[in-house]
C-alpha positions as CSV (number, residue, x, y, z in Angstrom):
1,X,-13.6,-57.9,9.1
2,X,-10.7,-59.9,8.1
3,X,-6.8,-59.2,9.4
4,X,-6.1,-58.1,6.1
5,X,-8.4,-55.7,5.9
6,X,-7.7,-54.1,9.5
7,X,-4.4,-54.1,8.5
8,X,-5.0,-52.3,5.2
9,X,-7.5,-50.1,7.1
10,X,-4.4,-48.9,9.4
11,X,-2.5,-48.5,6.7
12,X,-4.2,-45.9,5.0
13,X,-5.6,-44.8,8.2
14,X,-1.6,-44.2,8.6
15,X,-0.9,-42.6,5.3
16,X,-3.4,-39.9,5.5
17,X,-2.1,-38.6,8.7
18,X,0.7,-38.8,8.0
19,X,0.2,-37.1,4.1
20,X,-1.8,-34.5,6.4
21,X,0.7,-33.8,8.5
22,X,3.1,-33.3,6.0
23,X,0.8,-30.6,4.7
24,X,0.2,-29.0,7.6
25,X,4.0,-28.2,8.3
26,X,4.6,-27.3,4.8
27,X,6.1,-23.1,4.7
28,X,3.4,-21.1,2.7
29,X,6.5,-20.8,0.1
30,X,6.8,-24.1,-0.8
31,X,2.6,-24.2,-0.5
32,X,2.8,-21.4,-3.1
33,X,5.5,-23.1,-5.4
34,X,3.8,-26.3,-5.0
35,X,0.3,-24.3,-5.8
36,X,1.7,-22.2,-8.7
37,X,2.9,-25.8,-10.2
38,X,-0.9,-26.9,-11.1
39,X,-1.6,-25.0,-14.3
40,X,-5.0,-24.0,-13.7
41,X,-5.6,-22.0,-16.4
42,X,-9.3,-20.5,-16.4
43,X,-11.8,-24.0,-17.8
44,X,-9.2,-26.0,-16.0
45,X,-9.3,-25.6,-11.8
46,X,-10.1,-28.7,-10.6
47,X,-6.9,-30.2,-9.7
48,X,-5.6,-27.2,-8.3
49,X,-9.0,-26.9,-6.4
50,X,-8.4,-30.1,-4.6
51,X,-4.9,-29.7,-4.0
52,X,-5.9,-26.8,-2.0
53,X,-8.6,-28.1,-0.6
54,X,-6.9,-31.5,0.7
55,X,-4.1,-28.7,2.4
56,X,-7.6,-26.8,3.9
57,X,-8.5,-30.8,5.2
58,X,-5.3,-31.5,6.9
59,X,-5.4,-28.0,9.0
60,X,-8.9,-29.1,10.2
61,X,-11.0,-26.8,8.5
62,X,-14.6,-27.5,7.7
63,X,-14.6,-27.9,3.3
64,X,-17.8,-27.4,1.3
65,X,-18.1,-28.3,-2.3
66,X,-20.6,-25.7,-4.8
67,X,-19.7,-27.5,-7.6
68,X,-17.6,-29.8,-8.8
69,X,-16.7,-29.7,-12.7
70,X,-13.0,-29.1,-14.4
71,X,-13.8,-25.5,-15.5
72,X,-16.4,-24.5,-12.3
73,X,-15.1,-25.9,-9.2
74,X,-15.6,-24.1,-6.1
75,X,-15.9,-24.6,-2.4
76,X,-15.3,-22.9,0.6
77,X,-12.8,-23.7,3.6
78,X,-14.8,-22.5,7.2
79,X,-13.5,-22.8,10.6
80,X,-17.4,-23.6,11.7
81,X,-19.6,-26.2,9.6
82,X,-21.9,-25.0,7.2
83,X,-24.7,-23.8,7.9
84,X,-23.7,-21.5,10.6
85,X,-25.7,-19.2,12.5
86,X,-23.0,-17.0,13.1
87,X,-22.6,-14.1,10.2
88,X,-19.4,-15.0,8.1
89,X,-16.3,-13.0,7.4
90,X,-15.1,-14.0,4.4
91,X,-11.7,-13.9,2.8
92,X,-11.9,-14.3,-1.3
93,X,-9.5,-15.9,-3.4
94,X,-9.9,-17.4,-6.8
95,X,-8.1,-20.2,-8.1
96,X,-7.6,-19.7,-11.5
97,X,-5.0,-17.9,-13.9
98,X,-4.4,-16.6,-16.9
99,X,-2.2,-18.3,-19.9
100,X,1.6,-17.8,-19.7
101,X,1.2,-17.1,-24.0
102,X,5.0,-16.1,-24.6
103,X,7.3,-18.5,-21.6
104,X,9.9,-17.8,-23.8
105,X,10.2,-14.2,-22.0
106,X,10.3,-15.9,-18.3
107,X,13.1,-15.6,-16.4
108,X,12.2,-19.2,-15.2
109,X,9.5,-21.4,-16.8
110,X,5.8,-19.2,-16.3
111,X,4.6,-22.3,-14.0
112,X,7.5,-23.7,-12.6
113,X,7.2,-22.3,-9.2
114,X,10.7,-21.7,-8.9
115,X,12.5,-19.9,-5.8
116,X,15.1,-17.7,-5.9
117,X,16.7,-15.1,-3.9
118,X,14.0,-15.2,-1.7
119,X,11.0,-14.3,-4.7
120,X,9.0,-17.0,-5.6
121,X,7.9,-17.2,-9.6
122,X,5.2,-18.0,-11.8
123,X,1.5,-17.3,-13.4
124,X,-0.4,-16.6,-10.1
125,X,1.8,-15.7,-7.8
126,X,0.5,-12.5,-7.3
127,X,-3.0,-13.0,-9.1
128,X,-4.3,-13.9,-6.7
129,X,-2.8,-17.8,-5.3
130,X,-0.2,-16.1,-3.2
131,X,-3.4,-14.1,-1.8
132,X,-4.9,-17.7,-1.2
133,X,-2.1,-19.4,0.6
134,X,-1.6,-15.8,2.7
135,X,-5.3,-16.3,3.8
136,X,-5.2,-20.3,4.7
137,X,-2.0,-19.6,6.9
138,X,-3.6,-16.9,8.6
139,X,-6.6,-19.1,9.3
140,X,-4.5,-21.8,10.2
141,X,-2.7,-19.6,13.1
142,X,-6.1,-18.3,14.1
143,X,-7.4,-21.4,14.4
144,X,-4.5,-22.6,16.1
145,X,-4.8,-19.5,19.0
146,X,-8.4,-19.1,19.4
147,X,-10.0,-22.7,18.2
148,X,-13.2,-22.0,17.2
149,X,-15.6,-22.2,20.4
150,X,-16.5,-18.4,21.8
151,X,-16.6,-16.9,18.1
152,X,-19.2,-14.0,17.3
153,X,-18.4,-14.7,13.3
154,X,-17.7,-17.9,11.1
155,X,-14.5,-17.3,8.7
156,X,-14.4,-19.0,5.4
157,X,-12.2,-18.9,2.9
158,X,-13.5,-18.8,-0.7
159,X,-11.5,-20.8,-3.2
160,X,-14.3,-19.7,-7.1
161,X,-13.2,-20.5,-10.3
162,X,-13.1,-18.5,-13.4
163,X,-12.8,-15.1,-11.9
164,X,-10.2,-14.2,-15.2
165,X,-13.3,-15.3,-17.5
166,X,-15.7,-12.7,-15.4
167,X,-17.0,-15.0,-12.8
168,X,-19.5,-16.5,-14.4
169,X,-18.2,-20.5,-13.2
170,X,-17.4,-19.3,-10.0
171,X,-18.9,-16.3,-8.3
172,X,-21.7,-16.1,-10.4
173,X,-22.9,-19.5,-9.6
174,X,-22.5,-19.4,-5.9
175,X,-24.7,-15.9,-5.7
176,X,-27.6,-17.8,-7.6
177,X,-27.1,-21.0,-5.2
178,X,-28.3,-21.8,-1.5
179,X,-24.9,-21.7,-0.6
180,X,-24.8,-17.9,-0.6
181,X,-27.4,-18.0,2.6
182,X,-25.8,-21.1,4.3
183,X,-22.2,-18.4,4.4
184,X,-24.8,-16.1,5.7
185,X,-21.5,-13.3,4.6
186,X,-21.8,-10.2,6.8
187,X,-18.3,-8.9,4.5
188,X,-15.9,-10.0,2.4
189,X,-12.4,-9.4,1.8
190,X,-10.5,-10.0,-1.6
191,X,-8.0,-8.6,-4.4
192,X,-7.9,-5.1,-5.1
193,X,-5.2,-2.5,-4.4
194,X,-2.0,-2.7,-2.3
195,X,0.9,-1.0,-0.6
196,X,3.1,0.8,-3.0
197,X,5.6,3.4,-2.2
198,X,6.0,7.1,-4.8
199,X,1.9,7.1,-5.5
200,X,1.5,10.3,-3.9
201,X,3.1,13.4,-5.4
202,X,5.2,15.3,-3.4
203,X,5.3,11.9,-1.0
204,X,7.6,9.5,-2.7
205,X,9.1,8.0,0.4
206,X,5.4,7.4,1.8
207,X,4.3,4.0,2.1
208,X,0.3,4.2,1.0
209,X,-2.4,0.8,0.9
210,X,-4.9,1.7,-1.6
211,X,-8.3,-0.3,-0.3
212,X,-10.7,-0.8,-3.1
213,X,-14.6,-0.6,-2.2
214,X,-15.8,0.1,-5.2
215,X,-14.3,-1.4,-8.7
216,X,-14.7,0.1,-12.6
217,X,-17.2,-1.9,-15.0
218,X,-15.9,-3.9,-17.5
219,X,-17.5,-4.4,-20.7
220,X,-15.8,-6.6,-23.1
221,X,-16.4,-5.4,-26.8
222,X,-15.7,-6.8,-30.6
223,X,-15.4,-4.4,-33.6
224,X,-16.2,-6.2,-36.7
225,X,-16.2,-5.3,-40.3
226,X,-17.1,-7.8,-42.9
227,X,-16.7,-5.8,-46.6
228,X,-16.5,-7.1,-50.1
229,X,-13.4,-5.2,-51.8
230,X,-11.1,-6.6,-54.3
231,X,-9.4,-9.7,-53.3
232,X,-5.9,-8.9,-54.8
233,X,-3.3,-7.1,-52.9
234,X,-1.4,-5.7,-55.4
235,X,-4.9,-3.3,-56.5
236,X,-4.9,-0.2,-54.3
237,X,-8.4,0.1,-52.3
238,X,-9.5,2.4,-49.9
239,X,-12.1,0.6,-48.3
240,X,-10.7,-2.3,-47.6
241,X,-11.9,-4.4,-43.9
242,X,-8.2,-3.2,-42.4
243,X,-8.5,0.2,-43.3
244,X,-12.2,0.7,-42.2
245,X,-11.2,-0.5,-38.7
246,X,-8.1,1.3,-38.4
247,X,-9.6,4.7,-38.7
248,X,-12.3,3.5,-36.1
249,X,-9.6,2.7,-33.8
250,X,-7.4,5.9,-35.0
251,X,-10.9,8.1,-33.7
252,X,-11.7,5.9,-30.2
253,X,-7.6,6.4,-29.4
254,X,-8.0,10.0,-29.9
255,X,-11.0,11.1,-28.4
256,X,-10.7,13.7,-25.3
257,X,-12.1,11.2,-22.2
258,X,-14.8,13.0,-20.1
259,X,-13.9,13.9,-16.3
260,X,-16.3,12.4,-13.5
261,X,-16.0,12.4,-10.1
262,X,-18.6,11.2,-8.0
263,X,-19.3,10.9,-4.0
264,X,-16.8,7.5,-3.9
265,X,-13.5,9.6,-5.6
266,X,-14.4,12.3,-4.2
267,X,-13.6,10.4,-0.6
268,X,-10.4,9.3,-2.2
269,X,-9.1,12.5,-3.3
270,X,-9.9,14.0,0.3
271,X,-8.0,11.5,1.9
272,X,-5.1,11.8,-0.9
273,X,-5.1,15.8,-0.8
274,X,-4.6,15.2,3.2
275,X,-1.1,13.2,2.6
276,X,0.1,15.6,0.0
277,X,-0.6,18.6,2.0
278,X,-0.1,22.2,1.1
279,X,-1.8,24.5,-2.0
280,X,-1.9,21.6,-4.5
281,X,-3.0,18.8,-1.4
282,X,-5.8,21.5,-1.0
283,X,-6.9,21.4,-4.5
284,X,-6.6,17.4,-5.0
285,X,-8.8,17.0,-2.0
286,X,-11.4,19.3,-3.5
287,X,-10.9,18.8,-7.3
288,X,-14.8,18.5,-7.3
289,X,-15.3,22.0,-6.5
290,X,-16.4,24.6,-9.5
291,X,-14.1,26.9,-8.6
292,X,-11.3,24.6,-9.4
293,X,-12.9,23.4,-12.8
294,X,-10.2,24.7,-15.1
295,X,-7.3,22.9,-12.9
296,X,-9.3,19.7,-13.6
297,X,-7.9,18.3,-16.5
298,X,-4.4,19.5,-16.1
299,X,-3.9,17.5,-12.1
300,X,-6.1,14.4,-14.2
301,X,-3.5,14.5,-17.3
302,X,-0.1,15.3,-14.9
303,X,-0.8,11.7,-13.1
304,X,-2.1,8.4,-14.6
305,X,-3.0,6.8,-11.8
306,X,-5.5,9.6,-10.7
307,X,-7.0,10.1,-14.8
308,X,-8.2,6.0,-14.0
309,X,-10.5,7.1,-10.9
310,X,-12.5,10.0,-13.0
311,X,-12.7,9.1,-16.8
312,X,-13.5,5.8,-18.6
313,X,-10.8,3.6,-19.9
314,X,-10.7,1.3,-23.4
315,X,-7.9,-0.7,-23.9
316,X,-6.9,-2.0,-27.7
317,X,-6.2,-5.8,-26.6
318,X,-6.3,-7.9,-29.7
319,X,-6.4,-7.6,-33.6
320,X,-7.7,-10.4,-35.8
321,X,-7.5,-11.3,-39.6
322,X,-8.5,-14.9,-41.5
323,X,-5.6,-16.8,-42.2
324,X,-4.4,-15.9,-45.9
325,X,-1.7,-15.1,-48.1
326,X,0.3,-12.2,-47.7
327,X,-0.8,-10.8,-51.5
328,X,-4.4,-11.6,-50.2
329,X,-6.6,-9.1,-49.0
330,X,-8.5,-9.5,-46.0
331,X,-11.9,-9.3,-45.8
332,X,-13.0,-9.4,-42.5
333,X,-11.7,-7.2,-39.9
334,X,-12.2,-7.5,-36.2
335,X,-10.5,-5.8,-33.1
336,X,-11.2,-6.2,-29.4
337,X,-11.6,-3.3,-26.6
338,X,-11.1,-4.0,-23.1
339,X,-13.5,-1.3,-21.5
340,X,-13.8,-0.3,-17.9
341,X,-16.6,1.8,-16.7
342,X,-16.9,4.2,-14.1
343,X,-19.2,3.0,-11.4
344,X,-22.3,5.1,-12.5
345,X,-25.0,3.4,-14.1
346,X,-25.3,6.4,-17.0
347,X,-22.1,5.6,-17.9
348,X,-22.5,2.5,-20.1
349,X,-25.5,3.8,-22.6
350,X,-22.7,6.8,-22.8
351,X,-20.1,4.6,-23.3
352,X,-21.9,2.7,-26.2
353,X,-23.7,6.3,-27.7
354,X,-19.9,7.6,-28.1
355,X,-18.8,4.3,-29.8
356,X,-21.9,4.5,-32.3
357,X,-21.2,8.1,-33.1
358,X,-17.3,7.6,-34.2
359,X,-17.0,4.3,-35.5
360,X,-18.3,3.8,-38.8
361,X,-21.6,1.9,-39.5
362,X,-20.2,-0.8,-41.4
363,X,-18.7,-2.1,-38.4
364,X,-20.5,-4.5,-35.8
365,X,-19.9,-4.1,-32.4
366,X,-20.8,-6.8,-30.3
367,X,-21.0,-7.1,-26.0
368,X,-19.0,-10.1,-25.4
369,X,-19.2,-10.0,-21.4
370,X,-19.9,-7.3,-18.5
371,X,-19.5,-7.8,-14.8
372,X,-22.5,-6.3,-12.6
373,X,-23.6,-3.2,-12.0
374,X,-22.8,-2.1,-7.9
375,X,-22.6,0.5,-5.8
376,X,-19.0,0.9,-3.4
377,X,-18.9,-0.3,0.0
378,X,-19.7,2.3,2.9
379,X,-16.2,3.1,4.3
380,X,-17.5,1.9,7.9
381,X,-16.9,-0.8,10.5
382,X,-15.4,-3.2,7.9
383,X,-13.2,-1.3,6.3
384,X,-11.9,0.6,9.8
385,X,-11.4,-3.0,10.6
386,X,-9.1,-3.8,7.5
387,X,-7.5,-0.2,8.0
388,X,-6.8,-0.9,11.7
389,X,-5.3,-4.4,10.1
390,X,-3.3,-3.1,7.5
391,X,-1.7,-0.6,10.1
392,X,-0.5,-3.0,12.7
393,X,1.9,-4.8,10.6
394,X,2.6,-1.3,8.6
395,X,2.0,2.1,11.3
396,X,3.7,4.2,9.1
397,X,1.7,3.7,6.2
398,X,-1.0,6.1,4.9
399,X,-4.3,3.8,3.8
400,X,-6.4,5.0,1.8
401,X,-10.0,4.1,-0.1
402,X,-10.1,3.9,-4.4
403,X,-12.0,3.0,-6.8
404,X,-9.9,-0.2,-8.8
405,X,-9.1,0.0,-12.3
406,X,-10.0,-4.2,-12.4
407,X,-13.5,-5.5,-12.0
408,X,-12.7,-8.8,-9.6
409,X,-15.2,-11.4,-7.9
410,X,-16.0,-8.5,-5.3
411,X,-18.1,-7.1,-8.1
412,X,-20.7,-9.3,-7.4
413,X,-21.0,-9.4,-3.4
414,X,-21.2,-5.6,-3.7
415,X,-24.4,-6.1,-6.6
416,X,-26.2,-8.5,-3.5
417,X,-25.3,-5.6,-1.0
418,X,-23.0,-7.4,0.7
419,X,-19.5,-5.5,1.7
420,X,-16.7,-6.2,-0.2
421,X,-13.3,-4.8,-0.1
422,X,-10.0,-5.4,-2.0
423,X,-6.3,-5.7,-1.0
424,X,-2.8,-7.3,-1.4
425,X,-1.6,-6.4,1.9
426,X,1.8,-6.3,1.5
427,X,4.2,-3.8,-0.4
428,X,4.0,-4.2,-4.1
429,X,7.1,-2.4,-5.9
430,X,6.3,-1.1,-9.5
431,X,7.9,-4.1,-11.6
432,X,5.7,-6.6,-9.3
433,X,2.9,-4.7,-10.4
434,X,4.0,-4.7,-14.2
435,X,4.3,-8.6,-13.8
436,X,0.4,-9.2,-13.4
437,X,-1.1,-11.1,-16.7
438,X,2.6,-10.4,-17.7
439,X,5.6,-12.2,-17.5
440,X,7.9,-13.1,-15.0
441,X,5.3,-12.9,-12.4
442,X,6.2,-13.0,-8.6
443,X,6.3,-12.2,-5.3
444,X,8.9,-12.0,-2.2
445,X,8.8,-14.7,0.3
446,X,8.6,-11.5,2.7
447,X,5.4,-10.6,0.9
448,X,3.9,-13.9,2.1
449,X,4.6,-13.5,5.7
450,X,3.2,-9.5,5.4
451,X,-0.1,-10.9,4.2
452,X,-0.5,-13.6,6.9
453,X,-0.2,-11.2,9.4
454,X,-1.9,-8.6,8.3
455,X,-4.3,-11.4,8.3
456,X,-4.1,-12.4,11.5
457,X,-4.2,-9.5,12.9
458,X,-7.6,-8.6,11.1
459,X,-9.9,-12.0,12.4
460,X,-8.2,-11.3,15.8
461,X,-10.5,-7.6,15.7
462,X,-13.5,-9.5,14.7
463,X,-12.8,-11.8,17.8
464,X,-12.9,-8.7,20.2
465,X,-16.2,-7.7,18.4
């Protein structure tokens, strides 16, 4: 080898140390501005991917690449090599967002990453790369206390693609890969609920951390009705495409929504009627009782929050004409529903039988993408675990199991049997929650360092184990 080209060796030899130094003494705030600035809208990850995964390099993690494409790159950050024998706890993240469609609205520009008064801005900062960098960090300082020689369990962190799409470039191709066995996952860990304060009424001081371990189905649907009627829109028509879809719509938003509470809520209202205490604490906690049958629908109807864990919910999310003239009359008509399922497999052909019998038959209704079918998590030795977590960095707080409106990537761990359960663990306040998919999306630099140590704190109780 030539002097030149030892010397160009050590050079870059040079640089990437010192590039991977600089990342490895970055703040997780200016990792998450820095993040937030790679618009990695869902078909478009990759760059973001490998941002992430040189930072997950530099700490001296172990990185494994699924796959490798713009719109499905995924791979996995491991304090262990791949394969392990050791089970794997893994902590879920994916690294993809949805559009910022009207910036215009932003308080500061919807992927500028911007920091001020101690809140950090922009699409993903809650959903979900905040989660990521809170993960990585908490690695990093587990790494950096334990090292990685007298562990019972591997921990990896999952960076999946396309989890706003419904998984299908990112957590559906890993569970249909080898890689799912080389994880060898004994639980995961990903977005669900959070800490929010006023949930519990009668308790609006009381912090409470909702744990998901069981999600709704979601069922993405497209009314469609293609008529002949007459053209001009100055001749009066009743049965124009419009008005045959809007009296669909006018039926599915009135339509009384059927009560169900199964063995999963019924865990959740115990553990809620204990925090409210007294009569109506009594009754919450045993709503499923017959006796208290006719109180049903009026607890359900008094709080939102609670109607989302017992009845089906369809959302009206977009309305669609051709292009034309304003004097022109439409004629094809088509409306979207974003549907989400209880977790009982008799609820979709009962879902889809109530649709047939109020819409119209002149109007097509088409499945345009579902998330698996899957049973909730037992509430046992990984979710004590995460409770026992959650609790050291918050001992006043009340944490409690739900079913989550959302279908995320845990969706499909649960469908393999695997445990999965969802968090933000930090405190959310009700305009953070608003600001998901919405704008001016954010999260408090105090947030970050919650979630790191709550964390921390929960591979330090698999150490003990």
């Amino acid at each position: 080898m030539s002097c030149y080209q030892w010397i160009k060796r050590l050079w870059v030899l040079s640089a990437v140390f010192i590039h991977g130094a600089f990342f490895a003494q970055q703040e997780p705030a200016s990792v998450l501005s820095s993040y937030i600035r790679i618009q990695s809208v869902s078909g478009h990850e990759k760059q973001a991917a490998l941002y992430m995964q040189h930072l997950c390099d530099s700490m001296g993690l172990y990185t494994s690449v699924f796959s490798d494409s713009d719109s499905s790159y995924n791979f996995c950050a491991s304090l262990l090599p791949l394969p392990s024998s050791k089970p794997s706890v893994l902590l879920l993240n994916h690294l993809d967002v949805v559009p910022a469609e009207d910036p215009g609205g932003w308080k500061f520009p919807p992927f500028s990453g911007a920091v001020h008064q101690d809140t950090i801005y922009g699409r993903g900062a809650l959903d979900m790369k905040g989660l990521a960098v809170m993960q990585l960090f908490a690695l990093q300082a587990f790494k950096q206390t334990h090292g990685n020689d007298s562990l019972k369990y591997n921990v990896a962190i999952l960076f999946l693609s396309g989890e706003e799409t419904g998984g299908k470039n990112g957590a559906a191709t890993l569970m249909h890969s080898e890689w799912l066995s080389r994880l060898n996952p004994a639980v995961v860990f990903g977005e669900g609920g959070g800490g929010l304060r006023g949930a519990v009424p009668g308790k609006e001081n009381d912090l409470c951390f909702f744990v998901s371990n069981a999600e709704k189905k979601s069922l993405w649907l497209k009314l469609e009705v293609n008529v002949r009627s007459r053209g001009h829109g100055s001749v009066a028509s009743v049965n124009n495409a419009n008005k045959i879809l809007l009296r669909a719509i006018d039926k599915i938003e009135r339509s009384e929504r059927r009560i169900y509470i199964d063995k999963s809520t019924q865990k959740t209202f115990r553990e809620l009627g204990k925090v409210m205490g007294g009569t109506r604490g009594f009754i919450v906690g045993h709503l499923n009782w017959w006796i208290f049958k006719p109180f049903r629908k009026k607890v359900v109807s008094e709080n939102e929050a609670m109607a989302t864990l017992v009845t089906n919910s369809y959302q009206l999310t977009r309305l669609q004409n051709p292009g034309g003239s304003v004097n022109q009359v439409a004629q094809t008509a088509t409306a979207f529903y974003d549907c989400r399922l209880l977790p009982n497999k008799s609820e979709r052909p009962l879902f889809m039988k109530f649709l047939f019998r109020i819409i119209d038959p002149r109007i097509k209704i088409t499945v345009l993408d579902e998330s698996p079918e899957a049973d909730p998590s037992e509430l046992g030795v990984h979710y004590e675990a995460l409770q026992k977590a959650i609790l050291s960095e918050f001992p006043q707080a009340h944490v409690l199991p739900v079913l989550f409106p959302a279908t995320t990537d845990n969706s499909y761990f649960r469908q393999a049997n695997i445990p999965a359960y969802g968090v933000l663990p930090f405190v959310l306040s009700p305009s953070m929650m608003e600001s998901v998919h919405a704008g001016n999306e954010r999260i408090p630099v105090q947030a970050l360092g919650q979630g790191i140590r709550v964390y921390e704190a929960l591979l330090n109780i698999y150490l003990k184990r």
